[in-house]
N, C-alpha and C positions, 0 to 999 in steps of 0.2 A: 848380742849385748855382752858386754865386758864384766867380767866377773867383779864384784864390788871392793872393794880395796878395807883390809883392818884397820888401818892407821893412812890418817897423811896432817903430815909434820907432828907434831905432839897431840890431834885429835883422834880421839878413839870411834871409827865408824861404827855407828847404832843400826842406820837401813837409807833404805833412797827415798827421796821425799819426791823427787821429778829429774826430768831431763829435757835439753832444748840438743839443736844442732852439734856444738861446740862443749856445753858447758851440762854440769849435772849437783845437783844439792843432792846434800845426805842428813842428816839429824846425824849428830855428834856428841860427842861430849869428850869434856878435858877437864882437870884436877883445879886450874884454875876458874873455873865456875860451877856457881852452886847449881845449873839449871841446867837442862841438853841446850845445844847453838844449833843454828842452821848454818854448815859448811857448802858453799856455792866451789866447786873444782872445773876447772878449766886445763886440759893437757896439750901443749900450743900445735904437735901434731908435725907432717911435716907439708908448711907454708910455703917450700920453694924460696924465691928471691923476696919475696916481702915480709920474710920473718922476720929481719931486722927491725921493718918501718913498724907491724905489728906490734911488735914485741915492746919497741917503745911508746906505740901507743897506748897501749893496756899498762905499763906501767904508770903512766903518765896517768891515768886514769883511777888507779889503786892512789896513787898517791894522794889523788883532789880526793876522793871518798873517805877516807883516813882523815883529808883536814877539813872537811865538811863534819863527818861526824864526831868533832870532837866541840863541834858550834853549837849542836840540836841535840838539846835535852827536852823531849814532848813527849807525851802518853801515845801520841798519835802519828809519830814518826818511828821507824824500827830502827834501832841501836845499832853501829858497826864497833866489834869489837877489835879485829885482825885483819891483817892483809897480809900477803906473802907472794914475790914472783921468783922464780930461779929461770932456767934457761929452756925447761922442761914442764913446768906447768907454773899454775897461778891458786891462789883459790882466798877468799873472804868468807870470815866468820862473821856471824850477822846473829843477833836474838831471832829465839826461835818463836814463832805464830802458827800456835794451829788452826788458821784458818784460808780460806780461797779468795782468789779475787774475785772482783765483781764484775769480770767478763760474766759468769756466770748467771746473773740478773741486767743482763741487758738486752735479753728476746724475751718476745712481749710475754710468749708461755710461762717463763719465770721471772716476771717482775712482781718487784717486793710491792707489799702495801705503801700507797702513800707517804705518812706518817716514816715510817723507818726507813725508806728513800733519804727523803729531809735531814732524819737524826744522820745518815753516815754522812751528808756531805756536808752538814754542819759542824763537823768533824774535823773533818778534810779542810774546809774553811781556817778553822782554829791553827790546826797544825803547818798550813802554807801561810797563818799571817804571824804565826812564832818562827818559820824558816827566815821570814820575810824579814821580819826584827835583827836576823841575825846575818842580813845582807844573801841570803843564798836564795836563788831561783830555780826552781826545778826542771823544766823545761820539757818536761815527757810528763805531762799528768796524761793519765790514760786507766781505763778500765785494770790493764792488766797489773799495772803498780800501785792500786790502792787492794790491800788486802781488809778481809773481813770476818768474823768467825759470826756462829751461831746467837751471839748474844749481844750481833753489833757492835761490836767491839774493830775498834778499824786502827791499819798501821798503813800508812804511806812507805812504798820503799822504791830503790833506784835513786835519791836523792844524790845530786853529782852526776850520775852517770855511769860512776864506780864499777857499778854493777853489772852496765850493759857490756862486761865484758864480750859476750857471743858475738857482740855487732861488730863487723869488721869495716875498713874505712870504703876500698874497693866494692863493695856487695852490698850496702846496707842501706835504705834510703833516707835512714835519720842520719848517716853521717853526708849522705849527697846533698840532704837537702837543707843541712845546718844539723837540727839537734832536734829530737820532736818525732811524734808519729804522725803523718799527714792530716788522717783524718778529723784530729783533734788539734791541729794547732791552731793559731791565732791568725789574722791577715799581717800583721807585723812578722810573725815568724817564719810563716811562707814567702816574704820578698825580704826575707835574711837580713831586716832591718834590728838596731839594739834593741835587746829586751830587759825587762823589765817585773817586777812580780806580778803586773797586770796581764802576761802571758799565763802565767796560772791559772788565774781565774778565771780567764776564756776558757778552757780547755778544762778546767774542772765545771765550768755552762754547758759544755758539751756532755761531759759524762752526767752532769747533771738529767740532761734532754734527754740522753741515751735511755737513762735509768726511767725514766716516765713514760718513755712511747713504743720503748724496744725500738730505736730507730737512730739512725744520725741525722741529725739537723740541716746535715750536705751530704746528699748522694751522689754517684756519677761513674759512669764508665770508665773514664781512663783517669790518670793523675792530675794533666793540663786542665780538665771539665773540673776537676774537684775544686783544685788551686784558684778559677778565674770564680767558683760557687763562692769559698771563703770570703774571698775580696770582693767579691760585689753584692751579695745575694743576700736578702732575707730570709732568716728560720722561719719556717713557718710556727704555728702557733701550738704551742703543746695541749692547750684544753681543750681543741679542736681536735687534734691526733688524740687522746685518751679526755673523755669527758667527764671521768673521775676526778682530774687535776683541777682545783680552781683556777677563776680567771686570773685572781692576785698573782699566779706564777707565770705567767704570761711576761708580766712585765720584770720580774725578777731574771729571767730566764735574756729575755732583750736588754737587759744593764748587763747580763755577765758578757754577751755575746757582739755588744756595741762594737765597731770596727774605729768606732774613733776611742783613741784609747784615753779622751781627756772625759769622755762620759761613759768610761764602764767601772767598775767596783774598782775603786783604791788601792783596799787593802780585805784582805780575809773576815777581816770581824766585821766590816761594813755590810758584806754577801751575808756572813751569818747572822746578824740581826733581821735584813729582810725576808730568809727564811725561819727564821723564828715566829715569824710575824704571819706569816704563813701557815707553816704547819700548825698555829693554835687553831687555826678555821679550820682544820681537816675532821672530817667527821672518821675516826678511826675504825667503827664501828660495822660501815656501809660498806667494807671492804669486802667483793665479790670476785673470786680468783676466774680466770679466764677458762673459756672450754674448751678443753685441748680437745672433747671429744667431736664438733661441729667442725675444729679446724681438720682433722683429721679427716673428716669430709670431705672437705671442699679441697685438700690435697688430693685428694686420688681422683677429681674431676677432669674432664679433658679442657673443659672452660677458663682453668687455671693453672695450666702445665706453666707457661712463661712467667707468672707470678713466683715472687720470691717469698721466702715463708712471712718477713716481716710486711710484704702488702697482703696476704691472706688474714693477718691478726689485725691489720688496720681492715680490711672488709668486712670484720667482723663488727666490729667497730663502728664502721660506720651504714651500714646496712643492716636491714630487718628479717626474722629469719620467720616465714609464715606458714602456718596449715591452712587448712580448708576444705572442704568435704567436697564430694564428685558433686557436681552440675552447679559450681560455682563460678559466675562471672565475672571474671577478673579483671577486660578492658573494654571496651565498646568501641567499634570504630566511632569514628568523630569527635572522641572526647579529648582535650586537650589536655589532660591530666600526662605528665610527663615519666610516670616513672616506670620500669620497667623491672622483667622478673628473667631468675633462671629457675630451672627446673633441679630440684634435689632428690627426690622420689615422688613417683606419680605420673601422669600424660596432662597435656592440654591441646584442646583439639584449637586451630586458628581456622576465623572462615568470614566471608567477607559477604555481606549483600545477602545472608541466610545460607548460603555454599561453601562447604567445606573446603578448605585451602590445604590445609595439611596436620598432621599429626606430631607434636613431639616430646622427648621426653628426659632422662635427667642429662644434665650437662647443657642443654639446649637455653639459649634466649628467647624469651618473647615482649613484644608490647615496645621494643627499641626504636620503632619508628618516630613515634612523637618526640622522643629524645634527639634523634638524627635529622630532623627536618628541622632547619635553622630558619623557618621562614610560619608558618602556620601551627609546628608542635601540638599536629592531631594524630591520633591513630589511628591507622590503616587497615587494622584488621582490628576485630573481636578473638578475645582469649578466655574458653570456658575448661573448667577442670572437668576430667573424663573420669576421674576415682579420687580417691583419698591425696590430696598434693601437698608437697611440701615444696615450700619454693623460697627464695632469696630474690629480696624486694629490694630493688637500688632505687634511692632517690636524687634523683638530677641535684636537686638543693644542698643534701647533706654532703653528695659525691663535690660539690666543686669549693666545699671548704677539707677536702682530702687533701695528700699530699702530692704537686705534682706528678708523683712516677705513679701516684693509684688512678687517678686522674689518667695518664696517658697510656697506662696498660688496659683499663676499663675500654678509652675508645680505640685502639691498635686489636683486642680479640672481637669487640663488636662489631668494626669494620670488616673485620677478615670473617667473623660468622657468616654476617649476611651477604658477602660476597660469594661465599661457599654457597648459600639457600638461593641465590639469586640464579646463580648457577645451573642448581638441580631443579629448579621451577622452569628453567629454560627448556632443560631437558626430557622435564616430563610434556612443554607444551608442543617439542618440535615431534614428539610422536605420532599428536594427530593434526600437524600441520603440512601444508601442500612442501613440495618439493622445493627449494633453492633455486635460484636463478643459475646456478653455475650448471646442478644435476639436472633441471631443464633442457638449458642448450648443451649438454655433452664439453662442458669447458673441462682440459685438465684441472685437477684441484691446484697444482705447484702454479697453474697463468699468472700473470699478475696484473689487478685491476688496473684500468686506466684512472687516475684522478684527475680532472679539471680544475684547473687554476678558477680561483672567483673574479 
């Protein structure tokens, strides 16, 4: 790490506030202002042949954020006061915010209460529809450019672009892919069509969704599966993903996120009246912070090694977490009741017909058959607790208002459980089973059978 600099241009360095790849903020201060600034410095380094294209484009860029901020006077937008490029570095002086962004509250573990969700992005509303007044579109709303301090106090920054000095045109996929971070842009902004203030508003539905479910609205493996989610794909429903939310936000959430952009919010004040309207129904009060100590559990399980942290806080969520004392019956064969258990501490013994089938215990499923048989949805064996059981009760019904990927990681470990157990039942019956046809006749094992055609 590079030793911190006293001075750059007439600003007196105070300390470092952060760093990215390229670029590093320091808290400064200079004689022309009564308050410390946030100094953003950028040293161009050596670029090789694309210094030139570089170098103009960062300028190019200093120049728009300069004539942007001299448009946007809001409580709720942060102040640009300087700019400065030489041939050797760059750097913007910006008001200082002692606060973080709200990447920070967007895993389910630290999602804010309801209620102050609402207030920041009523905020953010306000301050994209005075941007808007003044013809300026933002075009990167995203977790990491709306800041927030301790008192909900929120400043929108990056406004222009100004500031994304770090991103370079060659390497960065907001300049590959127009302007924007993927996961939050609009279906117009993804097929590089004109935008619009109504691109904000998408994309602040997003962080909106983000902030209530710990989740993005479109998940997906690669970039092409995300872009074709955007443009074609229904959100799923947020009071279904957190059942804290009411259902009024449901449809606030489907106006910001509408693909046709002649039926989604306007303009900023439009979004923030419907959540105004909202948060008055929020019961402030009912607010119950998540347990980070069960997820903590069900992390160090082998049943949920493939789960990523955000479907472990949706399982929580949508599954019921149950005790029960030893020689407690938990399924009966024949019963068509669908729902099934894992084992968190404890045994259960399975056994079919009054005969014990088998023994098991935490990390293990049971009672998945009536769920897996698409045709009758009985169960195949009987499930009694052997001691004290804690177990995690999945309900088919709650499970298929989940989110796709919990929905398909649910049947992808189920699938592979019982193929594993189908397995090892094989193996314990081929113990006291006669010989093989092959070990019969003395056939090499490599022969290879003949098939008959039908």
């Amino acid at each position: 790490m590079s030793a911190i600099p006293e001075r750059i241009g007439k600003y007196r360095i105070i300390r470092e506030l952060g760093r990215g790849a390229t670029a590093v903020v320091y808290l400064a201060e200079c004689a022309d202002y009564p308050e410390p600034v946030a100094l953003k410095h950028v040293r161009f380094g050596d670029r090789g042949r694309d210094e030139a294209k570089w170098s103009r484009r960062l300028i190019k860029l200093l120049r728009a954020e300069q004539a942007v901020s001299q448009r946007l006077d809001h409580p709720n937008i942060i102040r640009i006061f300087d700019a400065s490029v030489d041939t050797e570095q760059a750097y913007v002086v910006m008001e200082y915010f002692a606060g973080g962004s709200l990447e920070r509250y967007c895993g389910f573990q630290n999602l804010l209460p309801i209620h102050r969700t609402i207030g920041i992005i009523f905020k953010c509303c306000m301050a994209l529809d005075h941007a808007y007044r003044q013809g300026i579109v933002h075009r990167d709303i995203k977790p990491a450019n709306i800041l927030v301090d301790e008192h909900d106090n929120v400043k929108i920054t990056d406004f222009g672009l100004a500031l994304n000095i770090k991103k370079k045109l060659d390497t960065d996929s907001t300049f590959i892919m127009g302007v924007g971070s993927p996961a939050y842009m609009s279906p117009e902004q993804v097929k590089a069509y004109p935008l619009n203030q109504k691109t904000d508003l998408y994309s602040l539905g997003v962080v909106l969704f983000h902030m209530l479910t710990g989740r993005l609205p479109f998940r997906a493996s690669n970039p092409a599966q995300l872009v074709y989610k955007i443009i074609n794909a229904d959100p799923p429903s947020v009071s279904q993903l957190n059942p804290d939310v009411p259902e009024q936000m449901d449809a606030v959430i489907r106006k910001a996120l509408e693909k046709d952009l002649y039926s989604r919010y306007r303009n900023g004040a439009e979004f923030a009246k419907d959540l105004a309207a909202v948060r008055y129904r929020v019961l402030d009060e009912h607010y119950v912070p998540p347990d980070a100590a069960r997820f903590s559990q069900l992390r160090r399980m082998a049943f949920f090694t493939e789960f990523e942290d955000v479907d472990l806080w949706e399982v929580l969520r949508t599954c019921s977490w149950r005790e029960v004392d030893e020689e407690v019956a938990l399924m009966r064969e024949g019963d068509s009741d669908q729902r099934f258990g894992i084992v968190l501490e404890g045994r259960v013994e399975l056994s079919i017909q009054g005969r014990r089938v088998m023994e098991l215990g935490p990390g293990e499923v049971f009672g998945v058959q009536a769920w897996l048989d698409q045709l009758e949805h009985r169960h195949m064996l009987s499930a009694v607790s052997l001691e004290r059981l804690s177990y995690l009760e999945v309900n088919p019904a709650a499970l298929a208002l989940a989110s796709d990927e919990l929905q398909e990681r649910f049947r992808r470990q189920v699938a592979t459980a019982m193929v594993r157990r189908l397995g090892a039942v094989s193996a314990q019956l081929a113990e006291h089973a006669p010989a093989a046809v092959r070990a019969r006749r003395g056939l090499p094992m490599n022969h290879d059978l003949q098939l008959l055609d039908s």
